[in-house]
C-alpha positions as CSV (number, residue, x, y, z in Angstrom):
1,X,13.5,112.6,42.6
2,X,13.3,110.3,46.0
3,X,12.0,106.9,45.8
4,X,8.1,107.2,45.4
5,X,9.2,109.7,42.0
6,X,11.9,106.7,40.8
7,X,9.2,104.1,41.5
8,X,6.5,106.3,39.6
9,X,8.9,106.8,36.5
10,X,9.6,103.0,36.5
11,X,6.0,102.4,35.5
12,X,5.9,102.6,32.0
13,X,3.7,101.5,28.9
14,X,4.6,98.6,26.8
15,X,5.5,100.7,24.1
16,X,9.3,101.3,23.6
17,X,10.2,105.2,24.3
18,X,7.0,105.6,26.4
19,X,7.0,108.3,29.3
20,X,7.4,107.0,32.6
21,X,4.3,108.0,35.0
22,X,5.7,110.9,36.9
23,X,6.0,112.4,33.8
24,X,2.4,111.8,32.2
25,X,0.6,112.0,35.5
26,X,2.7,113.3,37.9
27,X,2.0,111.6,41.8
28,X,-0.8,109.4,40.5
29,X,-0.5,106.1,40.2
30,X,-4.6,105.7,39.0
31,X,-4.6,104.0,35.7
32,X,-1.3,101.9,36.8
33,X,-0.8,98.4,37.8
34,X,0.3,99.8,41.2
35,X,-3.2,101.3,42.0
36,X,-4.5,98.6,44.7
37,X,-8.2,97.4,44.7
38,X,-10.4,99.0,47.3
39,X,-11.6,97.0,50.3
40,X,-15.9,96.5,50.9
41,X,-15.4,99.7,53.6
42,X,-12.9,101.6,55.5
43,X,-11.9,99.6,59.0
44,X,-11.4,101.9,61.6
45,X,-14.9,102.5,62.2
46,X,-17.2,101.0,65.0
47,X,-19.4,98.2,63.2
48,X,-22.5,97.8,64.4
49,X,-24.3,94.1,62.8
50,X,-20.7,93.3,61.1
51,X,-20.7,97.0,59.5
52,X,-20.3,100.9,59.8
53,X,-23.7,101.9,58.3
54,X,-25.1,99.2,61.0
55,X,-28.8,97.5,59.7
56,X,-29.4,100.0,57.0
57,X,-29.4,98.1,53.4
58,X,-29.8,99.9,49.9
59,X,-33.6,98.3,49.1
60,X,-35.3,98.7,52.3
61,X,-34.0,102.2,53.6
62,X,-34.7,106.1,52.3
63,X,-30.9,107.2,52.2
64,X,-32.8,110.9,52.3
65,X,-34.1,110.4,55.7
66,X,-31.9,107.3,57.2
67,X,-28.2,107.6,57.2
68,X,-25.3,106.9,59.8
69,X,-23.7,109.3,61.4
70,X,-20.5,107.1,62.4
71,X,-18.6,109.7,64.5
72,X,-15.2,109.0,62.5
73,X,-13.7,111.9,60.3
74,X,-11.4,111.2,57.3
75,X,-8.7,114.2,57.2
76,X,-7.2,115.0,54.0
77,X,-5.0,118.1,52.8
78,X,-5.1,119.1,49.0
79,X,-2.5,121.6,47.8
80,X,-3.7,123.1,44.2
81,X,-0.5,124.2,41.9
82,X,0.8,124.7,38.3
83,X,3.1,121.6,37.1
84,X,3.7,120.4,33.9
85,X,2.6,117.2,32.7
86,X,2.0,115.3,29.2
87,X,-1.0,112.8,30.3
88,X,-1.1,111.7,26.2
89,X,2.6,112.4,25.7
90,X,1.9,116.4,24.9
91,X,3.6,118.2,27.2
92,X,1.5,121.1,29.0
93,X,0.7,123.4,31.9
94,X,-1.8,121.9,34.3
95,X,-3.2,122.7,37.4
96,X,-2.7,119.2,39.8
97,X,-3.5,118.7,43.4
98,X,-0.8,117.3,45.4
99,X,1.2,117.1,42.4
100,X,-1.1,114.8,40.6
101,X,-3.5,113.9,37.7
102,X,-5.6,112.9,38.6
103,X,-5.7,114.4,41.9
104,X,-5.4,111.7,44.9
105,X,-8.5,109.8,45.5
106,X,-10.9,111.1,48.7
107,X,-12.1,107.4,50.6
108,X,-14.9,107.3,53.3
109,X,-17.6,104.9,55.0
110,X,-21.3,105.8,54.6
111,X,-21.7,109.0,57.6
112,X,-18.3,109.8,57.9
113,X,-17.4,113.6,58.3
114,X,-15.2,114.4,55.9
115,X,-12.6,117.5,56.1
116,X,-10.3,118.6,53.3
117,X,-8.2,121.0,54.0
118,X,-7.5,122.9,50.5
119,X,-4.4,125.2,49.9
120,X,-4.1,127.5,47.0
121,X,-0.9,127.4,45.4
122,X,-1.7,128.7,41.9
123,X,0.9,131.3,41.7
124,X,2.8,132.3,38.4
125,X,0.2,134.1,37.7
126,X,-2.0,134.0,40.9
127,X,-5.9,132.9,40.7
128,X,-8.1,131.7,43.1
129,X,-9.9,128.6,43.2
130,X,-13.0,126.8,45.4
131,X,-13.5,122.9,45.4
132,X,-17.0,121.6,44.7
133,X,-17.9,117.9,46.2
134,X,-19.9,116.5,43.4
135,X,-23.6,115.2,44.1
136,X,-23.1,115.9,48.0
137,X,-26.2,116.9,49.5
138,X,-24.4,119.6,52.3
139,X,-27.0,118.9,54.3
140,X,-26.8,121.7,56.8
141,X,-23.5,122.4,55.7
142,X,-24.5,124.4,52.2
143,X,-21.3,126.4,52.6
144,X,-19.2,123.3,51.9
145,X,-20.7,123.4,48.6
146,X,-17.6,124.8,46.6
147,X,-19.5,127.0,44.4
148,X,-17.9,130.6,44.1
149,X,-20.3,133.8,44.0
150,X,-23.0,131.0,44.8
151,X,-21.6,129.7,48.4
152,X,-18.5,131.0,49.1
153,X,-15.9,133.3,48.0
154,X,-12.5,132.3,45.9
155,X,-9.9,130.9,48.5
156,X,-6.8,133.4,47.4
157,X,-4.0,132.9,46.5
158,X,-1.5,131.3,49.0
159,X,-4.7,131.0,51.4
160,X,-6.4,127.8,52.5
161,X,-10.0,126.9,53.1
162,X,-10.9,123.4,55.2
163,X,-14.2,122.0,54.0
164,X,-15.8,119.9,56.5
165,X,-19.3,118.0,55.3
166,X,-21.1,114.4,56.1
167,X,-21.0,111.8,53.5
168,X,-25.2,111.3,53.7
169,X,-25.0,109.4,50.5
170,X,-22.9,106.6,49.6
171,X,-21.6,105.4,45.5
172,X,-19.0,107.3,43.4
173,X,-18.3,110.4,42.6
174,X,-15.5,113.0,41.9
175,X,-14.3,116.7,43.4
176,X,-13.2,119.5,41.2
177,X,-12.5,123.0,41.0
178,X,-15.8,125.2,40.6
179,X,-13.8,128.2,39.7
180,X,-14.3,129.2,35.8
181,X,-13.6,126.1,33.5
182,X,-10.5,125.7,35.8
183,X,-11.4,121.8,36.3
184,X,-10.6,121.3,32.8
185,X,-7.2,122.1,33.4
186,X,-6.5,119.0,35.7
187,X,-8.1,120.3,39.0
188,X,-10.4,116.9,39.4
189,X,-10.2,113.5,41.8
190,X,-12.4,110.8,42.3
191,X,-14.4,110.0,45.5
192,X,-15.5,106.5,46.8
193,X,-18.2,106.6,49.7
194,X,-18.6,103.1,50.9
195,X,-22.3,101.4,51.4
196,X,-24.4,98.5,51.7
197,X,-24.9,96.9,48.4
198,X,-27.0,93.6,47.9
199,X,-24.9,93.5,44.2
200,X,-22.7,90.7,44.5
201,X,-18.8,90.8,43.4
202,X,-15.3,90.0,44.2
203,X,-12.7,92.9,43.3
204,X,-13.2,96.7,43.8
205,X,-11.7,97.9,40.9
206,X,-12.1,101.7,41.9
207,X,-12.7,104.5,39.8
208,X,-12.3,104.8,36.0
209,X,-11.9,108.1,35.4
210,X,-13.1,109.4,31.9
211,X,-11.9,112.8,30.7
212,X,-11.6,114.7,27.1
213,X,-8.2,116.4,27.1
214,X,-7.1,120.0,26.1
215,X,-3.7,120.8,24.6
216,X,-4.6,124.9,25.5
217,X,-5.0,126.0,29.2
218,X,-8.7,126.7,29.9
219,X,-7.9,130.2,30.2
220,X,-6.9,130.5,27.1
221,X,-9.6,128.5,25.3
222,X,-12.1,130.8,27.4
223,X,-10.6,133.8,25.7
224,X,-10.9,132.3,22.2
225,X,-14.3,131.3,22.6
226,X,-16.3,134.1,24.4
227,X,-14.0,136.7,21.7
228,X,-16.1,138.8,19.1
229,X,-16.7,136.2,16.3
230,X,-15.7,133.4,17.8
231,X,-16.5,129.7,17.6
232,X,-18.8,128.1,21.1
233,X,-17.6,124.8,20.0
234,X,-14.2,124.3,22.1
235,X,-12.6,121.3,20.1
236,X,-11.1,118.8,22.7
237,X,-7.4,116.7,21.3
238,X,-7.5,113.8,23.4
239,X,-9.7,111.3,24.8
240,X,-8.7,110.3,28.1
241,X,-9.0,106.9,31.2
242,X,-7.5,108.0,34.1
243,X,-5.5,110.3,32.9
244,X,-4.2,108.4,30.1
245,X,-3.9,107.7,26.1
246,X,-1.6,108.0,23.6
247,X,-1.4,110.6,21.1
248,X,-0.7,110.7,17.3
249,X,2.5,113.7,17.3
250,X,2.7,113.9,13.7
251,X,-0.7,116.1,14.1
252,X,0.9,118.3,15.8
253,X,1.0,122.0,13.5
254,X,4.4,122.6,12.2
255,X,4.7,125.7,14.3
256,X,4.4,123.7,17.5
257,X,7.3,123.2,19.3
258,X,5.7,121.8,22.4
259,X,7.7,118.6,23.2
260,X,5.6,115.4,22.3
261,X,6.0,111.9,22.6
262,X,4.2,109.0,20.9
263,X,3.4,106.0,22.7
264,X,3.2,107.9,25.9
265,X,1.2,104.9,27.8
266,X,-2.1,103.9,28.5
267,X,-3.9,102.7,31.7
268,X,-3.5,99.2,32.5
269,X,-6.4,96.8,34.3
270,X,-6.2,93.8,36.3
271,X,-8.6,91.3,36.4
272,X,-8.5,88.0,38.2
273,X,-10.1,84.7,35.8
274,X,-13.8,84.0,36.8
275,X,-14.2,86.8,39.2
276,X,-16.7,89.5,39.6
277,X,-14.8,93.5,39.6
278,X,-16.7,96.6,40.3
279,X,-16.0,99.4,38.2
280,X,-16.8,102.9,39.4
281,X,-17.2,105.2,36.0
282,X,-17.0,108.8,36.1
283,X,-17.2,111.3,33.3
284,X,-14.7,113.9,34.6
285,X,-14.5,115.8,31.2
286,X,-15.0,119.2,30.2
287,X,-17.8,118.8,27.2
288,X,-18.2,115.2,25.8
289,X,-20.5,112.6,25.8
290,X,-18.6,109.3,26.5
291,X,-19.8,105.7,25.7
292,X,-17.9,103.1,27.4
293,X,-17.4,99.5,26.8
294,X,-15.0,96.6,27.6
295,X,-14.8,94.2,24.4
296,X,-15.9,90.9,24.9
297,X,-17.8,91.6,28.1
298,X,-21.2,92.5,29.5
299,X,-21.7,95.3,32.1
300,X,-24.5,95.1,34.5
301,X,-25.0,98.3,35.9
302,X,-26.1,98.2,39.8
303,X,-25.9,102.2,40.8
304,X,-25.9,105.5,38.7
305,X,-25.2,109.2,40.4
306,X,-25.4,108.3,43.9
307,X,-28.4,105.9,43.4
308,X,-28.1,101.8,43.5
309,X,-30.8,100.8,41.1
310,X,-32.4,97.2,40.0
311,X,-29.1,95.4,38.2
312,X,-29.2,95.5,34.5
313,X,-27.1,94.4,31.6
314,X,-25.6,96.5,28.4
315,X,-22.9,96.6,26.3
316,X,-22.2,100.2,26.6
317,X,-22.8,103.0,29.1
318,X,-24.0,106.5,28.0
319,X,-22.5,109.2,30.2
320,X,-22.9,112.8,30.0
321,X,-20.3,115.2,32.0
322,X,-20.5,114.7,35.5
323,X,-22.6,111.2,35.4
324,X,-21.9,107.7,37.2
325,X,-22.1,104.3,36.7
326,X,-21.0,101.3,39.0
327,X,-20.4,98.7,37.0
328,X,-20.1,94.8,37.6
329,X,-17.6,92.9,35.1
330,X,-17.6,89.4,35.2
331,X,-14.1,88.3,33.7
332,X,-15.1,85.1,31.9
333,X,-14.6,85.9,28.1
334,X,-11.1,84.3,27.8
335,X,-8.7,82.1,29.4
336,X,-6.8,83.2,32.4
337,X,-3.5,84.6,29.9
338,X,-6.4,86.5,28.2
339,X,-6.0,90.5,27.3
340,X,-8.6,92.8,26.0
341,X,-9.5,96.4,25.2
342,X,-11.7,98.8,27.4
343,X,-12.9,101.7,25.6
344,X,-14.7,105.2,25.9
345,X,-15.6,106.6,23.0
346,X,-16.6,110.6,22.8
347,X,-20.5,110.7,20.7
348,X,-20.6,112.8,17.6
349,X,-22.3,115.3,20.0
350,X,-18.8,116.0,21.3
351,X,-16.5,118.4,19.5
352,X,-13.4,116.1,19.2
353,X,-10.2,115.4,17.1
354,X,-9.3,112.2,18.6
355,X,-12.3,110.8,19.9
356,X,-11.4,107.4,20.9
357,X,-9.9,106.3,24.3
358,X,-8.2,102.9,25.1
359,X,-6.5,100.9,28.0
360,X,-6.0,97.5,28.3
361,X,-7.2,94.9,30.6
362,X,-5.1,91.9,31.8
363,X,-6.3,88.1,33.1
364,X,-4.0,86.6,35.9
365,X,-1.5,85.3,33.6
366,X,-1.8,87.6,30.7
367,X,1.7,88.8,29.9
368,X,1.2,93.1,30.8
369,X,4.0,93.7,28.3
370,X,1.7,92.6,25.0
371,X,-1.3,94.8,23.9
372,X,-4.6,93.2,23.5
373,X,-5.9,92.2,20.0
374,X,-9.8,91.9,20.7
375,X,-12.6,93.3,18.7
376,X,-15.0,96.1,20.0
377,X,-18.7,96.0,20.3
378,X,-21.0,97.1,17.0
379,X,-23.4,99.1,18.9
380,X,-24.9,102.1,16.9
381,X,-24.7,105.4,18.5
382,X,-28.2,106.8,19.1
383,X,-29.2,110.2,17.3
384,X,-30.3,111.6,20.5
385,X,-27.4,112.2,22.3
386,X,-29.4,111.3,25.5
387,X,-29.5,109.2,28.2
388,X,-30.4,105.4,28.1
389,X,-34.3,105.7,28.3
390,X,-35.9,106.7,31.4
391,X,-37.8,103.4,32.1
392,X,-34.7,101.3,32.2
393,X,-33.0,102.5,35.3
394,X,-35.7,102.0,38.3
395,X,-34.0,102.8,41.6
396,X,-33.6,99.8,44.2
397,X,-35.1,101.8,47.1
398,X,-38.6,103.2,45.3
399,X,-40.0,106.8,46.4
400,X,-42.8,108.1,44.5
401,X,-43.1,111.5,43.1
402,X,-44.9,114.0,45.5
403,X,-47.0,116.7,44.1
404,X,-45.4,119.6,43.1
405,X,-46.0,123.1,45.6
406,X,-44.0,124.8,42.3
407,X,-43.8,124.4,38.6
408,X,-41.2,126.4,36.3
409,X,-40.2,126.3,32.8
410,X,-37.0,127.4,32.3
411,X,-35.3,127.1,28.5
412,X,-32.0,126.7,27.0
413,X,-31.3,129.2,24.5
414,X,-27.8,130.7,22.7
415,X,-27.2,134.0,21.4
416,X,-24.9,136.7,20.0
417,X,-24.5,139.7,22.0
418,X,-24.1,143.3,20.9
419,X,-20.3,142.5,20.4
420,X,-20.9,139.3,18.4
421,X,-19.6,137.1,21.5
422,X,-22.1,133.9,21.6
423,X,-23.1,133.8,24.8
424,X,-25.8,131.1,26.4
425,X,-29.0,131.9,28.4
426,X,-30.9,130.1,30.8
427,X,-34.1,131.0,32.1
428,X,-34.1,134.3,30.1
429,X,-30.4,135.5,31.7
430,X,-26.3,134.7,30.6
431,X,-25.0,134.7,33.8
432,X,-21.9,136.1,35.3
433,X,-21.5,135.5,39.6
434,X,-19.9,137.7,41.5
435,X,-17.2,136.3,43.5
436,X,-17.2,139.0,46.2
437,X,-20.9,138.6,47.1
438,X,-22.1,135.1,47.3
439,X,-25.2,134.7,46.9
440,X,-25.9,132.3,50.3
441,X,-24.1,134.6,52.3
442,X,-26.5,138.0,51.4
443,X,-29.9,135.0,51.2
444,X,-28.9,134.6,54.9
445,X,-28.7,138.3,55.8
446,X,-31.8,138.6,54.4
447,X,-30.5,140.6,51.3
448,X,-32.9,138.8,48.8
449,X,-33.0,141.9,45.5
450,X,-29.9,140.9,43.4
451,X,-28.5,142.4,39.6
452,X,-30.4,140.1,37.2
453,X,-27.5,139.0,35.6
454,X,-27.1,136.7,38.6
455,X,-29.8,134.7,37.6
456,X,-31.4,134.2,40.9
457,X,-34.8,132.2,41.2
458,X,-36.0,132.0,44.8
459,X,-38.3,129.4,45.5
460,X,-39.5,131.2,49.1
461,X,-41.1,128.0,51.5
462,X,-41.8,125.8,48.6
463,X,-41.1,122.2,49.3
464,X,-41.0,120.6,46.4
465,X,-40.1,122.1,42.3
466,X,-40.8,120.6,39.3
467,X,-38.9,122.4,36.4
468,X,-39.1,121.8,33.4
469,X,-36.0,122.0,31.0
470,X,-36.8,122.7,27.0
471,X,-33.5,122.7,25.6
472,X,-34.0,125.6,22.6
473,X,-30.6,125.0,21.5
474,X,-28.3,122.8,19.2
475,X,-26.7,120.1,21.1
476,X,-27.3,117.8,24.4
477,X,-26.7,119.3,27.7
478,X,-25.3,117.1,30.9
479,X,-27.9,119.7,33.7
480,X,-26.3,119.0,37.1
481,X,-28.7,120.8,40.3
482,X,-26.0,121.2,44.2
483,X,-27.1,119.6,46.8
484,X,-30.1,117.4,45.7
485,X,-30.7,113.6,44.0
486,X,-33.5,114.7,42.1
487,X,-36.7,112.7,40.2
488,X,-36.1,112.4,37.0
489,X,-39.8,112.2,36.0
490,X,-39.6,113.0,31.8
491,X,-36.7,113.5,28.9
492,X,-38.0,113.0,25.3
493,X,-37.7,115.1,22.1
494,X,-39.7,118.3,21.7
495,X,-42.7,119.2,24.0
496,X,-43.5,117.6,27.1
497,X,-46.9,115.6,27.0
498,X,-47.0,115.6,31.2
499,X,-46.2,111.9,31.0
500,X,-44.2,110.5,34.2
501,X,-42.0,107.8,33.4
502,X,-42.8,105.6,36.6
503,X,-44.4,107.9,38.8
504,X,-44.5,105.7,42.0
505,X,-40.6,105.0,41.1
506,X,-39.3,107.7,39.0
507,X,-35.4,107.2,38.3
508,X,-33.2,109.7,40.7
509,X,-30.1,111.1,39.9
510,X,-27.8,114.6,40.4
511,X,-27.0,115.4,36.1
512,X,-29.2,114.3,33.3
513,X,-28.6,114.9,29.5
514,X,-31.3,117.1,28.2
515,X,-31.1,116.3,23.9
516,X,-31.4,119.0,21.2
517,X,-34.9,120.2,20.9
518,X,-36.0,118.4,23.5
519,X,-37.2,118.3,26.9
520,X,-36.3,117.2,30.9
521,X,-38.6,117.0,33.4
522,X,-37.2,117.1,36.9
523,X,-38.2,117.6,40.5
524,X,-36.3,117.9,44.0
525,X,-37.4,117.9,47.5
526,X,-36.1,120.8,48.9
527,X,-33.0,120.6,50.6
528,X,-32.8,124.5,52.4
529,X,-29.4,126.4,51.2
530,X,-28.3,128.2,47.8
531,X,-27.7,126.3,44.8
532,X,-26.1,126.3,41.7
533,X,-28.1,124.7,38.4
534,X,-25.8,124.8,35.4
535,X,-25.0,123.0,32.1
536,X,-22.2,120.8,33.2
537,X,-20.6,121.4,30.0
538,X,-17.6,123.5,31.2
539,X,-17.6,126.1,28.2
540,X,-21.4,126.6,28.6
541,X,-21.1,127.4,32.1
542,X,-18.1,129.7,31.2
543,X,-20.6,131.5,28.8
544,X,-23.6,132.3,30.7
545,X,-25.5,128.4,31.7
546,X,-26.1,129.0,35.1
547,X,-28.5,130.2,37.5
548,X,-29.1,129.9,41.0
549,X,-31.3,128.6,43.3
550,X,-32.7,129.9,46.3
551,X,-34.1,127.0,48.3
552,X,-36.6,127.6,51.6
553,X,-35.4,131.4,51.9
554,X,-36.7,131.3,55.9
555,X,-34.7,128.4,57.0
556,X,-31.5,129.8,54.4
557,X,-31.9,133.3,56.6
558,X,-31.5,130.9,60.6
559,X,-28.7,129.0,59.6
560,X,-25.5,129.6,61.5
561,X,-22.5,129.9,58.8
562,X,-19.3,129.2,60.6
563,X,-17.1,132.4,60.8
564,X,-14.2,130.6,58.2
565,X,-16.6,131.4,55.2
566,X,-16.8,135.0,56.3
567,X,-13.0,135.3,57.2
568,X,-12.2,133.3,53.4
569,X,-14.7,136.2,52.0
570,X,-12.8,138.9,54.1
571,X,-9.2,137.1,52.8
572,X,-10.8,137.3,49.1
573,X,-11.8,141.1,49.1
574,X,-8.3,142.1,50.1
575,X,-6.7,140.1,47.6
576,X,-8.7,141.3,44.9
577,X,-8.3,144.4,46.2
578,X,-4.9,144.3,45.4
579,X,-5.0,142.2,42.4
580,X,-6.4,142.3,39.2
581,X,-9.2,139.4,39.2
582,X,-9.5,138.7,35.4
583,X,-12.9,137.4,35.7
584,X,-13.5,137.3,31.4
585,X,-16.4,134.6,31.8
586,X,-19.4,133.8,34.0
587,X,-17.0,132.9,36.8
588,X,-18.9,129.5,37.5
């Protein structure tokens, strides 16, 4: 085992008969004591004024327009391969890069270049895979976008593909694979870009990592769902914070002999008495809805997505799949020997067994060996299933909403097809990509006719969309647009009224939760590339919720794709070629 897998297995929960990490999370030591806090930015950069971004601030600068460009490049090389894990104690196949879960974390200054050299090593049985870069704008670089059929084409099987992009945007974030409902299956890792901030604190926690948790590969799931007469609600078993919970084995079915442990371990948290810690939340799931909360204390919220907004306090945070929050925690609700509980709790929108997530969080002298004992908040759970409302988060740097050159509707709707498989449409199509032709790579050909079932919307020279989202369908949906921070101008139930919620400063952010029956109202500036626009739900995706977007078609036809995405596509059609590519959903 060597001495980082003997040091990894040494960390165990309190619990007597608890797995040791190497076997819960493999190489990760997130959610352990051993994680260390993160530093205010990377050092090896030039520091102009005292630091790498130089003058620029977060309340006085357009991040859109004005970012660094430090010159420094933060290498990293991600292998992607089957293990097998038991993050909750029930053991499982997983995909894990590097060997871990979750995957290792990727840590850069504001205008770094950042290059990940990815290796497919999913063999037994072979698939491809793609990486996506989550709420990245790929700014000249849409290729780098991860999206298969959309941008690129699958890497193959025991190929490699090195992504190169800038880091224009600073905050938190995550990767994960972009290849079917793959990410679901442990392909995900958090992302820390470092910035100015005028938010105040001591600690840098780091990320906080909230995930529901499958006992069934995706693959499998994917089959039961899209099969005549089956069910679109995918049930998750576990309730995950980075990459850790327990899990009751006794509910196991009888016929199960998949090796299970109780008390498997939870993620452990140290805070120092009196100090300020900044936690960076991301909802890393498949499906659910998560509400998060640390007993005892208040959370002021200083940055959602990739946007630093005007500080404000709560009890809990709402996040939908693929949402952010920076969080500042003030640990002054006990004495220094003082343990509590953090929690994420899946809504009722989710479709969960075990709903309820817990780790524990330690003072300086609190003894790491007890669990804690406190008492969570009584906060309702709205009926929505929605967002906190629109006119609570203002952004810290204001930009007003420009008039629209474009206006689309485009509705949520779900359906049976002719073989009784319940498929979802958006915009009027169920889409399926095609992994051999992406869609950026024909655009800049000047190949713009493509099968409808791509669901394709090209938006010619327009410079700025509004679309509006009407949500025909049961259920909330997280809608995440590549490549673009966009105005969140309106979410409500039912109609739209053409009310702005703070026109001169609407809120910005990359996913938004639309609600049942209801509405969302957003706009983008155009960033020129190819897009993908999908329910970040991972079985709605997998079942048609996607379409395409076709941004400034002129400037998409000059750009200058590097030859490696043509030689990856060339690598793919070989392989597939050869090999059977079992393709039985969308593909996104």
């Amino acid at each position: 085992m060597g001495l980082i897998g003997g040091l990894l297995d040494g960390v165990v929960s309190t619990v007597k008969g608890a797995l040791g990490q190497n076997s819960t999370n493999g190489a990760s030591i997130l959610g352990t004591l051993l994680f260390p806090c993160l530093a205010l930015f990377l050092t090896n950069n030039p520091l102009p004024n005292g630091y790498p971004w130089g003058t620029l601030t977060d309340f006085a600068n357009n991040p859109y327009k004005e970012f660094p460009r430090t010159g420094v490049v933060r290498y990293y090389d991600f292998t992607v391969s089957r293990g097998v894990i038991a993050p909750d104690g029930y053991e499982r196949a997983v995909l894990l890069v590097n060997g871990a879960f979750p995957g290792p974390l990727i840590e850069a200054n504001w205008g770094d270049t950042i290059v990940v050299n990815v290796n497919n090593n999913i063999t037994g049985p072979e698939e491809g895979t793609a990486l996506h870069w989550h709420g990245f704008l790929q700014k000249e670089t849409p290729w780098e976008d991860g999206a298969p059929g959309v941008t690129q084409c699958p890497i193959p099987p025991r190929k490699s593909y090195r992504y190169e992009f800038i880091a224009s945007l600073y905050g938190s974030t995550w990767y994960h694979a972009h290849y079917s409902a793959q990410y679901s299956g442990g392909v995900t890792g958090p992302i820390v870009i470092h910035g100015p901030t005028k938010a105040k604190y001591d600690i840098d926690i780091g990320p906080v990592m909230l995930s529901d948790w499958y006992h069934k590969p995706y693959f499998d799931l994917i089959k039961e769902m899209l099969a005549p007469h089956g069910s679109p609600r995918v049930l998750s078993d576990n309730n995950l914070i980075n990459g850790k919970m327990n899990f009751d084995c006794s509910t196991v079915a009888p016929d199960d002999k998949t090796p299970c442990t109780n008390n498997a371990g939870i993620s452990k948290f140290k805070f120092q008495t009196g100090k300020a810690h900044r936690l960076r939340l991301v909802n890393s799931g498949a499906d659910g809805v998560q509400r998060f909360s640390i007993d005892g204390h208040t959370l002021t919220v200083i940055a959602e997505d990739f946007t630093p907004v005007k500080p404000y306090n709560t009890t809990i945070v709402t996040l939908g799949v693929g949402q952010r929050s920076d969080v500042l925690v003030t640990a002054n609700a006990g004495n220094p020997d003082s343990a509590f509980w953090m929690r994420s709790t899946l809504t009722g929108c989710s479709a969960a067994r075990q709903p309820n997530a817990l780790a524990a969080v330690y003072y300086d002298k609190a003894d790491t060996s007890k669990t804690p004992s406190s008492n969570p908040w009584v906060v309702p759970e709205p009926a929505n299933c929605a967002n906190e409302p629109l006119i609570k988060t203002e952004p810290l740097y204001p930009i007003a909403v420009p008039n629209p050159t474009f206006t689309q509707t485009m509705d949520i709707e779900v359906f049976k097809n002719a073989s009784d498989v319940t498929l979802w449409k958006f915009n009027g199509v169920s889409a399926r990509v095609n992994y051999n032709n992406p869609t950026l790579l024909l655009a800049n050909q000047g190949n713009f006719s493509y099968p409808s079932d791509w669901g394709v919307v090209n938006y010619g020279s327009n410079t700025s969309v509004r679309i509006i989202v009407r949500n025909r369908s049961p259920g909330s949906h997280p809608m995440h647009l590549h490549g673009h921070n966009t105005y969140i101008l309106a979410e409500g139930s039912g109609e739209w009224d053409g009310t702005i919620a703070r026109p001169r400063n609407p809120h910005r952010r990359d996913v938004y939760l639309v609600r049942s029956g209801g509405h969302l109202v957003l706009q983008f500036d155009v960033n020129p590339g190819v897009w993908a626009f999908h329910c970040h739900i991972a079985w709605h995706a997998s079942g048609g919720f996607f379409s395409t977007l076709v941004a400034d078609s002129r400037k998409v036809q000059r750009m200058r794709i590097p030859g490696d995405i043509r030689e990856n596509c060339r690598a793919w059609d070989l392989w597939s070629k050869r090999n059977v590519v079992d393709q039985i959903d969308s593909g996104a």
